[in-house]
Backbone as CSV, one residue per row, in Angstrom:
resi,resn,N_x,N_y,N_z,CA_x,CA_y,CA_z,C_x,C_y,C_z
1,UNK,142.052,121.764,86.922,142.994,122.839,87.144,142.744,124.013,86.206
2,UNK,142.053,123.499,84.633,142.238,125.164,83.993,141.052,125.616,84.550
3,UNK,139.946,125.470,85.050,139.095,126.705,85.673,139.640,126.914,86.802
4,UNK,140.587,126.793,87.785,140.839,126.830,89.206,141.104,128.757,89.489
5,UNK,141.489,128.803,88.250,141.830,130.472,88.514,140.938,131.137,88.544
6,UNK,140.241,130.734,87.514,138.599,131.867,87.521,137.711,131.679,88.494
7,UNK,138.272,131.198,89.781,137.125,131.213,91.067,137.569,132.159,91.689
8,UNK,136.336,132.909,92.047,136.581,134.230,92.753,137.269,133.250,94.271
9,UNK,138.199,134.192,95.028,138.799,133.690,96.311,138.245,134.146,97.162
10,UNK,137.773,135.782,97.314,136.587,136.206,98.208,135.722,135.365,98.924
11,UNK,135.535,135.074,100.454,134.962,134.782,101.069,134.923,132.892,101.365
12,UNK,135.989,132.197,100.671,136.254,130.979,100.598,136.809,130.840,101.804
13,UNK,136.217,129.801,102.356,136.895,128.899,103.804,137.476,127.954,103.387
14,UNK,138.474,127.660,104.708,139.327,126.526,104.487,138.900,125.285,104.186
15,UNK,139.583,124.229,104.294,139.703,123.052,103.399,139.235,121.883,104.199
16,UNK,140.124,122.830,105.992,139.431,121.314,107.195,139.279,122.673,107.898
17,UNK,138.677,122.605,109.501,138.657,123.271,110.403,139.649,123.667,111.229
18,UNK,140.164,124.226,111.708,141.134,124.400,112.789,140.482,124.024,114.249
19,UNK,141.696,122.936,115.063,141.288,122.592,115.981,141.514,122.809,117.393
20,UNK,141.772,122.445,118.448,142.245,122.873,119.670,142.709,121.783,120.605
21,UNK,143.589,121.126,120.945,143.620,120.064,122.105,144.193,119.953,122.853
22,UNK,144.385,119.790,124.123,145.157,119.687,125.286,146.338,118.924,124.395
23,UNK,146.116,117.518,124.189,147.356,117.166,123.740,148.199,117.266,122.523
24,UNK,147.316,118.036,121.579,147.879,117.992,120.319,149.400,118.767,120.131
25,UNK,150.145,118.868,119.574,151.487,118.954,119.533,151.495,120.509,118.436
26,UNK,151.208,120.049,117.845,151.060,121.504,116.513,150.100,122.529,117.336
27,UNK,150.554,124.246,117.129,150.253,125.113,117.419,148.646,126.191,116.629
28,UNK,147.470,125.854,116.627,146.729,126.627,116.015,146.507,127.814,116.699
29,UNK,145.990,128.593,115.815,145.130,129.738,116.406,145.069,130.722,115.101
30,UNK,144.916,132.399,115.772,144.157,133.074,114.370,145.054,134.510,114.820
31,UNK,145.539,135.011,113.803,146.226,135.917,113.665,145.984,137.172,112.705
32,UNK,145.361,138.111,113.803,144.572,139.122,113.144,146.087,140.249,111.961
33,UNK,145.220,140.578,111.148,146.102,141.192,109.960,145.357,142.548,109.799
34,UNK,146.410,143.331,110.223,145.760,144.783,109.463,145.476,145.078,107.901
35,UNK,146.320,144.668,106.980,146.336,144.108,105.579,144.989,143.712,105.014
36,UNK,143.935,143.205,106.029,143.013,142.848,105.703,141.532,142.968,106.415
37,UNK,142.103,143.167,107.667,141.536,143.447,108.919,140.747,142.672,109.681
38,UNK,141.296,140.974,109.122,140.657,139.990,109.844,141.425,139.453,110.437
39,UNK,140.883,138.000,111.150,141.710,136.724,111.536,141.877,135.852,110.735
40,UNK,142.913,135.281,110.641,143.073,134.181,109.576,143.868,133.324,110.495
41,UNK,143.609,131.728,109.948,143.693,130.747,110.997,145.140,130.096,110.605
42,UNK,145.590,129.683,111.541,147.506,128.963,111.417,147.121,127.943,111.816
43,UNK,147.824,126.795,111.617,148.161,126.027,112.589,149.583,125.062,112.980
44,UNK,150.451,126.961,112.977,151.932,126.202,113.308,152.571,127.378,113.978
45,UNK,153.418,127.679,115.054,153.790,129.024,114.755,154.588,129.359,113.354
46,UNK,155.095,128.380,112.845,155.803,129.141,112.047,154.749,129.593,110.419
47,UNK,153.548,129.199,110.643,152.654,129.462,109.647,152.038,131.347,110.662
48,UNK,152.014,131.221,111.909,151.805,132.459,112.518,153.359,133.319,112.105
49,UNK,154.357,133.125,111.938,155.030,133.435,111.592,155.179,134.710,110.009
50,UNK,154.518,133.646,109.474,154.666,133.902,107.714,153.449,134.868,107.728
51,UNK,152.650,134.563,108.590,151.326,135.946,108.118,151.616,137.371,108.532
52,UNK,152.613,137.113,110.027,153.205,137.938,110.353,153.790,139.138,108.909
53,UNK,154.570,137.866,108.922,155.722,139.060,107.808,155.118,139.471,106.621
54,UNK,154.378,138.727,106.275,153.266,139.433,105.026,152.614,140.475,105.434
55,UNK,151.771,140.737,106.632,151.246,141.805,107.283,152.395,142.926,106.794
56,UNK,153.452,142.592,107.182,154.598,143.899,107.427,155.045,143.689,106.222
57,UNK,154.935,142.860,105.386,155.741,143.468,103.931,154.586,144.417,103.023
58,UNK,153.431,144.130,103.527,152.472,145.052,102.509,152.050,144.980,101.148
59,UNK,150.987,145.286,100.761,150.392,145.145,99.350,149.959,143.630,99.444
60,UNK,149.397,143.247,100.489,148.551,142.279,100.243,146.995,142.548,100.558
61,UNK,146.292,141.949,99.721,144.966,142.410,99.278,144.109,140.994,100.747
62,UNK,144.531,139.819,99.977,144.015,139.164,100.663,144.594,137.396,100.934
63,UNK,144.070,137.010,102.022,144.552,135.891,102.320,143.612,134.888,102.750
64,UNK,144.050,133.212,101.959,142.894,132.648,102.399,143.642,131.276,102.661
65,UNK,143.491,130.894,104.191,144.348,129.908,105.014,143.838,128.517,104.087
66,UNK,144.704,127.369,103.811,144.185,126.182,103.440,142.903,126.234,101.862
67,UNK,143.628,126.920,101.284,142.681,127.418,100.474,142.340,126.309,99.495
68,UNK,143.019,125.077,99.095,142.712,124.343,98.322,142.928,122.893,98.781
69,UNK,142.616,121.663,98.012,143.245,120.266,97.907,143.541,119.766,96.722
70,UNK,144.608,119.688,96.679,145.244,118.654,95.411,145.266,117.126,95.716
71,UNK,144.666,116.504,94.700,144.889,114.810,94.468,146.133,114.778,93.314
72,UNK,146.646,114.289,93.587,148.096,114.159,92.568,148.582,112.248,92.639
73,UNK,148.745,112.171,91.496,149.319,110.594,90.914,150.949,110.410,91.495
74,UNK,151.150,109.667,92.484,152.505,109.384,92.719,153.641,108.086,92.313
75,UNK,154.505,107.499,92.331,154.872,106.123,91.712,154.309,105.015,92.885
76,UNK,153.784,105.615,93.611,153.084,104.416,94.744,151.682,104.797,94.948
77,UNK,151.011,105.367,94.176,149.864,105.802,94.538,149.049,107.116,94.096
78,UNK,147.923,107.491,94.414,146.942,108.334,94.935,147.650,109.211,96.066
79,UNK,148.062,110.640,95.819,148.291,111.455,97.257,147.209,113.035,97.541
80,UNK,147.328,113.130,98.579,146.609,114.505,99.033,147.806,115.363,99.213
81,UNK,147.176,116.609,99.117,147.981,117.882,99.757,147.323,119.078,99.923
82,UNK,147.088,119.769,101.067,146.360,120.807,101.218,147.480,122.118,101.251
83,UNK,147.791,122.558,100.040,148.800,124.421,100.775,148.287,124.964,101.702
84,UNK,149.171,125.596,102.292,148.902,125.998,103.633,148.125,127.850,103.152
85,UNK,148.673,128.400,102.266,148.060,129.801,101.941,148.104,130.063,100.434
86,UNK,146.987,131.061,100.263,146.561,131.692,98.909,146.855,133.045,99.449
87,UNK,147.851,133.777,98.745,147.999,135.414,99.111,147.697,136.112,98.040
88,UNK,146.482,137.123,97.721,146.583,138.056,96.793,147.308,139.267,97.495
89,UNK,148.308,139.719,96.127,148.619,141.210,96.664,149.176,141.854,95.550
90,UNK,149.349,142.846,95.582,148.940,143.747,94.438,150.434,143.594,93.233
91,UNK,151.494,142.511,93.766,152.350,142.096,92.748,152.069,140.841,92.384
92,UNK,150.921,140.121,92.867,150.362,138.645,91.881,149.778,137.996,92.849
93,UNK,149.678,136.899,92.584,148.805,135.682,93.627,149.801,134.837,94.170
94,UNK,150.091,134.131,95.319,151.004,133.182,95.641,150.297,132.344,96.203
95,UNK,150.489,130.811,95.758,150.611,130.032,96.774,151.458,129.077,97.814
96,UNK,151.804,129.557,98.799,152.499,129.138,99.526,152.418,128.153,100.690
97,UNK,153.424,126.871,100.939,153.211,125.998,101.823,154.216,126.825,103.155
98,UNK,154.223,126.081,104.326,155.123,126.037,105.100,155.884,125.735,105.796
99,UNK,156.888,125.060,105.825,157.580,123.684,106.216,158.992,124.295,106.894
100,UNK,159.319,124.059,108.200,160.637,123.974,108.464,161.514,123.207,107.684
101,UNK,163.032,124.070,106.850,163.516,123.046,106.608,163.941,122.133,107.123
102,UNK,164.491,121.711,108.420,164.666,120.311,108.629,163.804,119.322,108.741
103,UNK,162.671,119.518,108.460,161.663,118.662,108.791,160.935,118.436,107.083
104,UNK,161.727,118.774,106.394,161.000,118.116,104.949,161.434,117.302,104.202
105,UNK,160.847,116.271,104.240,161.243,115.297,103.722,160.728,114.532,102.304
106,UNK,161.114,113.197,101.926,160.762,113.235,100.503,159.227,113.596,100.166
107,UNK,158.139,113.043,100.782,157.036,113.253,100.787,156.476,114.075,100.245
108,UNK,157.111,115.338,101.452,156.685,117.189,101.220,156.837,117.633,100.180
109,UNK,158.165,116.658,99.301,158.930,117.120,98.418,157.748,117.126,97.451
110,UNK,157.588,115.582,97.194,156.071,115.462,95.816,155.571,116.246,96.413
111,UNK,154.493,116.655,97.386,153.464,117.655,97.485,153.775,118.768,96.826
112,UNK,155.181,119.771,97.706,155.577,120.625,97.072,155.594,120.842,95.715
113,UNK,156.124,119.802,94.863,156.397,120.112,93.343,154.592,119.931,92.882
114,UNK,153.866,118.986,93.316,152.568,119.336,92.553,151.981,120.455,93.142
115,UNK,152.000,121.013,94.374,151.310,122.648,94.414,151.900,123.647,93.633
116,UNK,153.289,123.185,93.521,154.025,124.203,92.349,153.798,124.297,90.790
117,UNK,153.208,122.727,90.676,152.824,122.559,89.286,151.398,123.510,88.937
118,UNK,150.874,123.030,90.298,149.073,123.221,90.053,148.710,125.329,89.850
119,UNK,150.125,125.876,90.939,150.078,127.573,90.977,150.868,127.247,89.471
120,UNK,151.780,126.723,88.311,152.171,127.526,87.394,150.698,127.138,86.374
121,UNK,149.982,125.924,86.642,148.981,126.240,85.760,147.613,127.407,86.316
122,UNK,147.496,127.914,86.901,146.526,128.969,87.557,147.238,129.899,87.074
123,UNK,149.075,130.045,86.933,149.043,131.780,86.778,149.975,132.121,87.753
124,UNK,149.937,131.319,89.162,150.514,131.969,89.827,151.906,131.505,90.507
125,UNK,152.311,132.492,91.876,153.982,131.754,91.830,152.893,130.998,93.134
126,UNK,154.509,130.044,93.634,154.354,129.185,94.614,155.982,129.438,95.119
127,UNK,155.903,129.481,96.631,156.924,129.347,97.247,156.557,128.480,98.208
128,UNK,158.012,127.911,99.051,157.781,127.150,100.537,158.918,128.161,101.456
129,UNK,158.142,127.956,102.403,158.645,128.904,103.349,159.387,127.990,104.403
130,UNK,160.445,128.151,104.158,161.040,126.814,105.152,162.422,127.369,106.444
131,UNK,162.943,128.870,105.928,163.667,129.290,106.739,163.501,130.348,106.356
132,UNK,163.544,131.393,107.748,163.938,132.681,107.833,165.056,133.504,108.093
133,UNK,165.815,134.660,107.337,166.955,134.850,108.340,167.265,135.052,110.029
134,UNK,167.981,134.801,110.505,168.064,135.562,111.806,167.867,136.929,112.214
135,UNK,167.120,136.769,113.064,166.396,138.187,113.555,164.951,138.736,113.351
136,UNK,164.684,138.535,111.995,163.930,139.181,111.176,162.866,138.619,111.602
137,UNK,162.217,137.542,112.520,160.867,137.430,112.754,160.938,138.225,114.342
138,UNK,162.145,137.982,115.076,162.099,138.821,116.140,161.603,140.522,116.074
139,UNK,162.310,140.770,115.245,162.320,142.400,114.500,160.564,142.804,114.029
140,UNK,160.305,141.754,113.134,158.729,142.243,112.946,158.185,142.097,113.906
141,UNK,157.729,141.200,114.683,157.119,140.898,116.167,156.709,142.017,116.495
142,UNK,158.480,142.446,117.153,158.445,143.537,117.967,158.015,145.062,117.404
143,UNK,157.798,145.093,115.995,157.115,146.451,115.460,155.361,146.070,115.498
144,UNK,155.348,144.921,115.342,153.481,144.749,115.108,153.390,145.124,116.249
145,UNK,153.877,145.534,117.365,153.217,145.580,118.381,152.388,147.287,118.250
146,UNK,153.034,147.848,117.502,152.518,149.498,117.050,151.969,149.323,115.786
147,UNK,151.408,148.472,115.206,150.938,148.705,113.681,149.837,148.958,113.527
148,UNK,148.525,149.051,114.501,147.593,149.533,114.501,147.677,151.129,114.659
149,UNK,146.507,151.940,114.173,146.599,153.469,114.300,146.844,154.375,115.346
150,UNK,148.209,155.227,115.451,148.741,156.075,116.332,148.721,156.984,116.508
151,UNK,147.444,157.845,117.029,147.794,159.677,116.752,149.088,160.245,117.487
152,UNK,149.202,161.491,116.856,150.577,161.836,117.574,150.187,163.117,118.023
153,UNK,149.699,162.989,119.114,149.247,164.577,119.721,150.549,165.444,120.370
154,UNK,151.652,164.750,120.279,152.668,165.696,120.967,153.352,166.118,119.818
155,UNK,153.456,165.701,118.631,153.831,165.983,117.754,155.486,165.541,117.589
156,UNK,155.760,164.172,118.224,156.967,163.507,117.914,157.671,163.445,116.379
157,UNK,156.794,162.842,115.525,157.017,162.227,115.008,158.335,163.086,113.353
158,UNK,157.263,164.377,113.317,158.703,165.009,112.606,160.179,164.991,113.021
159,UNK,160.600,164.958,114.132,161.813,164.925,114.918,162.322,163.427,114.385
160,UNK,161.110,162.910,114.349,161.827,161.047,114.367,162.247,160.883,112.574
161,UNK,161.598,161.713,112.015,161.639,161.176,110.824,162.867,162.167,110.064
162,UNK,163.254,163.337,111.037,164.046,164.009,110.313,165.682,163.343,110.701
163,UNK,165.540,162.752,111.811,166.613,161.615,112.871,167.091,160.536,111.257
164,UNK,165.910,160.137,110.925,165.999,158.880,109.933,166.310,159.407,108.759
165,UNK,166.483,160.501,108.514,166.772,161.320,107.179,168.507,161.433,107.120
166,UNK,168.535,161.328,108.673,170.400,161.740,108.474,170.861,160.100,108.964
167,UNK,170.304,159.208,108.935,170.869,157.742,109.708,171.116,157.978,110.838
168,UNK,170.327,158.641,111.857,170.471,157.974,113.393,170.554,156.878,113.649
169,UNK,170.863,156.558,114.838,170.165,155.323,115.270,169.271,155.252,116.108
170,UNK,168.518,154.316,116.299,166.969,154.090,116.932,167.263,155.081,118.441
171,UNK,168.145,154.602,119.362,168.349,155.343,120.470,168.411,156.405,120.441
172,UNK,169.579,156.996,119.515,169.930,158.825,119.361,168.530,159.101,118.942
173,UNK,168.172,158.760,117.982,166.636,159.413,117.708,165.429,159.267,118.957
174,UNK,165.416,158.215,119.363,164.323,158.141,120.290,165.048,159.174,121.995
175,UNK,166.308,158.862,122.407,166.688,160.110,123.149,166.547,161.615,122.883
176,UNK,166.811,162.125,121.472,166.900,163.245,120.936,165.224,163.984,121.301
177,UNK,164.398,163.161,121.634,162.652,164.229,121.431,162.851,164.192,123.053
178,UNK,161.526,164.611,123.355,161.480,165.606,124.319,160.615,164.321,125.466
179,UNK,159.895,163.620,124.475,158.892,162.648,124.897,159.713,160.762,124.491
180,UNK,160.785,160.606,125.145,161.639,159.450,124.792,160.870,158.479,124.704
181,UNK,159.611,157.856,125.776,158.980,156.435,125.672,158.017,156.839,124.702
182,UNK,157.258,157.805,124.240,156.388,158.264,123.487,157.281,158.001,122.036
183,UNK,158.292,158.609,121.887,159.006,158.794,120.452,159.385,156.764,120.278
184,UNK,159.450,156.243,120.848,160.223,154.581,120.774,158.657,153.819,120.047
185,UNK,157.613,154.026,121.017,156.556,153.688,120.389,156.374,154.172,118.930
186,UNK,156.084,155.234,118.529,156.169,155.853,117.183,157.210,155.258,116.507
187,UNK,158.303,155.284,116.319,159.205,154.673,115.728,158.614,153.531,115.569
188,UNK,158.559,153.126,116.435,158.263,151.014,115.944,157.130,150.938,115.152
189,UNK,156.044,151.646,115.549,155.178,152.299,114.592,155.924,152.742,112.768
190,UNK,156.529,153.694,113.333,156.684,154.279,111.638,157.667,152.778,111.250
191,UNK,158.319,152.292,111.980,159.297,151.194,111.174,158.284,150.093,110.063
192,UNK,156.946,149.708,111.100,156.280,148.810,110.830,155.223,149.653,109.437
193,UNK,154.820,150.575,109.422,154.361,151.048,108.041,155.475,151.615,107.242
194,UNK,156.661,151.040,107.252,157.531,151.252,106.353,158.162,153.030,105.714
195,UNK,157.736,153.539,106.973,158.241,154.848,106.999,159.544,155.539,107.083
196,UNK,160.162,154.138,107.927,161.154,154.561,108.004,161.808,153.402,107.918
197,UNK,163.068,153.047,107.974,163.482,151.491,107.729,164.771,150.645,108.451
198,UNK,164.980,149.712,108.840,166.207,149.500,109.756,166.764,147.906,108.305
199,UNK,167.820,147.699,109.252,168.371,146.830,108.615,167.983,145.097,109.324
200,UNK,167.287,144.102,108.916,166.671,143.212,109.286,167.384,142.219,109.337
201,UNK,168.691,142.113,109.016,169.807,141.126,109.117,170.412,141.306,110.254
202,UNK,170.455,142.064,111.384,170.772,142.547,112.564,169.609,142.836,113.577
203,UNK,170.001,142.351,114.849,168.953,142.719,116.004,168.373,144.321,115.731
204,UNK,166.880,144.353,116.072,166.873,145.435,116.215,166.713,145.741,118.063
205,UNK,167.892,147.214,117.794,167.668,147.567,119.178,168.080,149.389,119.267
206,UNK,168.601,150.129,119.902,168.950,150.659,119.794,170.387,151.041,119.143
207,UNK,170.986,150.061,119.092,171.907,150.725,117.967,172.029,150.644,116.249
208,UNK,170.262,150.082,116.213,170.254,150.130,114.685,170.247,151.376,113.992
209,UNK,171.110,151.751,113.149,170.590,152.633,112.046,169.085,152.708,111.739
210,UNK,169.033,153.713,111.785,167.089,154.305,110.915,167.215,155.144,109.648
211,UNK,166.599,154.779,108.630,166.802,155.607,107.790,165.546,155.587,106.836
212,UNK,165.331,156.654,106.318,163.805,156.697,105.868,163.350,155.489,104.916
213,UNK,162.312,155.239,105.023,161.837,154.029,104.180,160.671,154.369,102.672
214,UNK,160.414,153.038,102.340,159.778,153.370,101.103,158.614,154.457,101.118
215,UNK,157.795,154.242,101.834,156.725,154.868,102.043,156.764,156.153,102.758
216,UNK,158.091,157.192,102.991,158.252,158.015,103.863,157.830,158.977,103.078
217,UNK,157.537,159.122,102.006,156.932,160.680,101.532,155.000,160.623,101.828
């Protein structure tokens, strides 16, 4: 564990392969990240989930699926545990598992506490991701769908952002331009680069409040 930090993470593959099966029950696949501008491999939705919202929370440098294995001493034994992610981003390193909470049980529990042990000797934090609030994976979803690059040749987007300066809401602002399905796209756009910002404890729809976000200057 004390050299584990000083390995560069750059270009490290996972731990097993990701697989595919008619019958298998768990969800894989690869979930491209603008953050980084690759695919990186899940194999749960709710692990597609968590890359999600990292994408949209920002300042992550990089991510590396299944990045390690721990052998850890238990009172019955020899155990394995593979974390599910290594996140660099520009407020520290995390390693994070991902577990629905109802589905964790004592087991997860030892794993959990030795990946937690193994990130405080590296340096870094460790979380488990086991519930989300309501809404809030619906809400990002539906902005990644604009998070790739948007020119604005009609020139919407001042209108939208001056809307979010006084707390519109998504509708009044997206009715108010001249170009309504044009201005809704942009918005979900500016929501998702944090331009402008809604409240994530509530559906987003049109009657959310908009109001400028971190990154709006």
């Amino acid at each position: 564990m004390a050299d584990l930090a000083a390995v560069p993470v750059t270009g490290l593959g996972p731990m097993r392969g990701f697989t595919w099966r008619r019958d298998q029950r768990h969800r894989p696949g690869l979930e491209y990240m603008v953050s980084t501008g690759r695919l990186h491999g899940f194999e749960s939705l709710e692990e597609a989930g968590l890359l999600l919202v990292l994408d949209f929370a920002g300042g992550v440098v990089e991510v590396l699926s299944q990045p390690l294995r721990l052998r850890f001493l238990t009172a019955v034994g020899w155990r394995r545990h593979t974390p599910d992610f290594l996140v660099v981003s520009r407020l520290g390193i995390w390693l994070i598992d991902v577990r629905p909470a109802d589905l964790i049980g004592d087991e997860d529990r030892e794993s959990f506490a030795a990946a937690a042990e193994a990130a405080l000797a590296c340096g870094w934090h460790y979380t488990v991701a086991a519930r989300w609030k309501p809404y809030v994976l619906m809400a990002v979803d539906a902005m990644s769908a604009r998070r790739r690059p948007l020119a604005d040749p009609l020139g919407v987007r001042p209108g939208l952002l001056a809307g979010a300066g006084v707390a519109m809401t998504f509708g009044e602002i997206a009715a108010g331009s001249a170009f309504e399905p044009v201005a809704r796209a942009h918005l979900l756009h500016l929501l998702w680069h944090r331009r402008v910002g809604i409240d994530l404890g509530r559906p987003l729809g049109d009657s959310s409040t908009v109001v400028l976000g971190s990154e709006s200057s």
